[in-house]
Structures are given as C-alpha cells and as structure tokens.
C-alpha positions in Angstrom: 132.7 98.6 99.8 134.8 97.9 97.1 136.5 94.8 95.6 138.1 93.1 92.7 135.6 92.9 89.8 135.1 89.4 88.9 133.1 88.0 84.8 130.6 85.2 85.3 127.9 85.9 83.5 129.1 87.1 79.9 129.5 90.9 80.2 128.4 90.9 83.8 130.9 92.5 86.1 130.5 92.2 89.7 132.1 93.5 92.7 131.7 93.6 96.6 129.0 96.7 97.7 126.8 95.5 94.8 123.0 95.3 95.0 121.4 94.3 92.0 117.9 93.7 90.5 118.1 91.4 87.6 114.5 90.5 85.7 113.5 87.6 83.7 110.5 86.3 81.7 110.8 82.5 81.6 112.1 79.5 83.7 115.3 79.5 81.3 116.1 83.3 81.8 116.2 82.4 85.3 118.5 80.1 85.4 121.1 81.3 83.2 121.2 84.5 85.2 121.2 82.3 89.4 123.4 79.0 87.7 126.4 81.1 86.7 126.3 83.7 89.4 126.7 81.2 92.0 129.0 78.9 89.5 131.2 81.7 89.6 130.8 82.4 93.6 131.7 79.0 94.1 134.9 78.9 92.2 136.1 81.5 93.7 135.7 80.5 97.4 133.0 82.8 98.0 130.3 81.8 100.3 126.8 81.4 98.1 123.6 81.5 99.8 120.8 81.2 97.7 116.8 81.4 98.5 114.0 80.3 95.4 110.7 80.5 95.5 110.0 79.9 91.6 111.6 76.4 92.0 112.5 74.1 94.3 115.8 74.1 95.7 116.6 70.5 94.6 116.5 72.1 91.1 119.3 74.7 91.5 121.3 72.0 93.4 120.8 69.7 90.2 121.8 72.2 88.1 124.7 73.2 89.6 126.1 69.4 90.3 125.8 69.6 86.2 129.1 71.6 86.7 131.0 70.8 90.6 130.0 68.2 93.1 127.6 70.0 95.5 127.6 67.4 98.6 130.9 68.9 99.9 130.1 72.5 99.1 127.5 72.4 101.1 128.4 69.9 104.1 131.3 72.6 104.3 128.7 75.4 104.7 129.6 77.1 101.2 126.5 76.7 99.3 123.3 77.0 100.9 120.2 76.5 98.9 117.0 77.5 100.8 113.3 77.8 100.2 111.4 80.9 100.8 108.9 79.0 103.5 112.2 78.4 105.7 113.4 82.0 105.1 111.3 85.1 104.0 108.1 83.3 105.9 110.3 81.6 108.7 107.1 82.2 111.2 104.7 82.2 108.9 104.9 85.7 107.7 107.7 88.1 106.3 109.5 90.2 108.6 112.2 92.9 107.1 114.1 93.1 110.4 114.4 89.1 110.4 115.8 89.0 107.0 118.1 91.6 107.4 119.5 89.8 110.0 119.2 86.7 108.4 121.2 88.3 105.4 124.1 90.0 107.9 124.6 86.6 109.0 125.4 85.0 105.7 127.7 87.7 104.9 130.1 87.3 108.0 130.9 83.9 106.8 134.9 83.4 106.3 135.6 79.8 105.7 137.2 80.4 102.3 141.0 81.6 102.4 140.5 82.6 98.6 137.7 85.3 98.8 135.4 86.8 101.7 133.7 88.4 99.1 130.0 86.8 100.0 127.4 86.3 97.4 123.5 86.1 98.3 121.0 85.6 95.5 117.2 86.1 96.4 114.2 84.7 93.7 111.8 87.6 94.7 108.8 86.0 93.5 107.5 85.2 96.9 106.4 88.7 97.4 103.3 87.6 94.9 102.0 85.5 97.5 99.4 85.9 99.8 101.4 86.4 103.4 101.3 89.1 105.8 104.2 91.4 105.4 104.8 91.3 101.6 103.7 94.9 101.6 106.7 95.7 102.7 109.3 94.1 100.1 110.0 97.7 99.2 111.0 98.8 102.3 112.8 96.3 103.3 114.9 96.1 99.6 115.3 100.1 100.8 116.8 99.1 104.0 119.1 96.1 102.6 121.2 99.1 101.3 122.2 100.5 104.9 124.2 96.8 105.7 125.7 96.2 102.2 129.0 98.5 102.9 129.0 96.6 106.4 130.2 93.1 105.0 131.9 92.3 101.5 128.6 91.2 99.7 127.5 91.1 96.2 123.2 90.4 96.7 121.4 90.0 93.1 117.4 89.8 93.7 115.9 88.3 90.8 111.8 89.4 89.6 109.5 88.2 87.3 108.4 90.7 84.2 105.4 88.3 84.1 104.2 89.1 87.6 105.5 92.6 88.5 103.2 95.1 87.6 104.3 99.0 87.1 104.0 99.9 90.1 106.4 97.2 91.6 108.9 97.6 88.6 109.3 101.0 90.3 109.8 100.1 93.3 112.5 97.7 92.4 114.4 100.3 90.8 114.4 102.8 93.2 115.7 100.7 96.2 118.7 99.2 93.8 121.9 100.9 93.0 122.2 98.6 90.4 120.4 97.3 87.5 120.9 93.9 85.0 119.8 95.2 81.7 120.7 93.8 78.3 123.2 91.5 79.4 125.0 93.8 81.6 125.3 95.7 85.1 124.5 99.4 84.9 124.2 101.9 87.9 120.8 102.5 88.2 119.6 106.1 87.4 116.4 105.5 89.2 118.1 104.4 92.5 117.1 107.1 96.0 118.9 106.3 99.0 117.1 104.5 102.0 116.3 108.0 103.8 115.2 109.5 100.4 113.3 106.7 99.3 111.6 106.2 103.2 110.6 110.4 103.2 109.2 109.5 99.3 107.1 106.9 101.1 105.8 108.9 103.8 104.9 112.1 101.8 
C-alpha cells in the first residue's frame, strides 16, 4: 500500500503501508513524537486512533485541544483516545488475534472525504506489565504486518529505551519495516517478514 507522503513531524515522512517503531527516553520525547503525529492525522481528515499506557488519555486529549477543539473530533468518531485496560487487556489479558481485529477495524473507517489514509498510534509500554499474554507482543507486532497492505494505514508503536532491554530492542526491530531514528523514518535493515520471523522463532 502506497500513498501520498505527508511532513508532520520535522523530517518525518509518512505514507499509507507504514509500520513504524519510534523510541523515546522521557515523558517529553513522547509526546512530541504521539502530539504531532496525530495533529497532523487530524488535519488531514484522517481517522486517529490512539491507545497510551504511559499516560492517561485525558493527557493526550489536553494536549491536543492545546492546538483543535477535540469535543467534535471525537463525537464525530475521528479521534479516539483509549487506554490499554479497555484495549490490549479488554478481558483481562492480551490477545494478538483480538487486537488485530481490533486494529482492522479502525482502519476501515471512511468518514473523512479528504483522506482514508488511517492512522493508529500504540504506547507499547503495557507489554512491561504483569498480564498473561505479553509474551507474545512480538508475535503479534510480526503478524500486524500481514493486514497493513489490507487498509490505507500508517501504525507508529512507540517503546521506552528506559524499559526495553536487548533482547526486546530486537525484537522490535525485526517485526518493523520501519524504524524512527534521529529524527527521521528509515527502512529498517533489521526487519524479517512475518513467515521469516515466525520460522526464526520456532528454530
């Protein structure tokens, strides 16, 4: 899947088929990757759904209104803001086959007559916590891949360097075709394919 690129963050260019990893150290790093990604989502038409775990959603929305009036973005179903209790552990436990769907679902939305080009945005640190299923983040970040070219998406999953350790670093960059360093978006040398990646899993 292909698209028109589009600049929001400064030197960032993004198109539909992208799935990025994007790390940050700090609070602030955080935001000033998730606040103009979804800034720039939302004035384009694009449909923003966006899941924290680091922060409670009330904070992105507040950051965000800093810039557009949220109440009408998201009565109109434009920008969602969730938490990771209500999503990755709807149930009580994560589930790669739930959020997959959950993600397919976002990315059929077509409410905006300006761009269908859909942007999802997950704060990954919820796979720190203590849940069952969080073993499987890789796998399922693996699998995201197969239903990207299915539906014009841009996904950007953000970690913490603080709380990844080498082994998870790895992980990350081997199930993402794409990689934020330095300021910008590079393809990701490290990347395998989801059957590659599943047979290095099972070896």
């Amino acid at each position: 899947m292909t698209g028109t690129a589009t600049v929001d963050l400064p030197g960032v260019r993004l198109q539909a088929g992208d799935h990025i990893c994007g790390f940050y150290r700090a609070p602030e790093e955080r935001d000033d990757i998730l606040i103009p990604y979804l800034l720039g989502g939302l004035s384009s038409g694009s449909k923003c759904t966006c899941v924290v775990d680091s922060c409670a959603p009330s904070h992105v929305l507040e950051r965000l209104a800093e810039t557009v009036d949220v109440a009408p973005l998201c009565e109109q179903g434009q920008l969602e803001v969730l938490d990771s209790d209500s999503t990755y552990f709807d149930g009580g436990g994560f589930l790669p086959e739930r959020m997959l769907r959950f993600w397919a679902s976002k990315a059929r939305w077509s409410g905006s007559k300006d761009s269908n080009v859909v942007r999802n945005i997950g704060d990954m640190t919820w796979a720190h916590r203590d849940k069952p299923g969080v073993e499987d983040l890789a796998m399922y970040e693996s699998e995201l891949n197969r239903i990207m070219d299915g539906y014009p998406q841009i996904v950007l999953c953000l970690y913490d360097m603080n709380r990844c350790d080498g082994g998870m670093v790895l992980d990350v960059l081997k199930t993402h075709p794409k990689a934020m360093l330095g300021g910008m978006v590079i393809n990701n040398p490290y990347y395998l394919e989801p059957d590659d990646f599943l047979a290095s899993r099972t070896r």
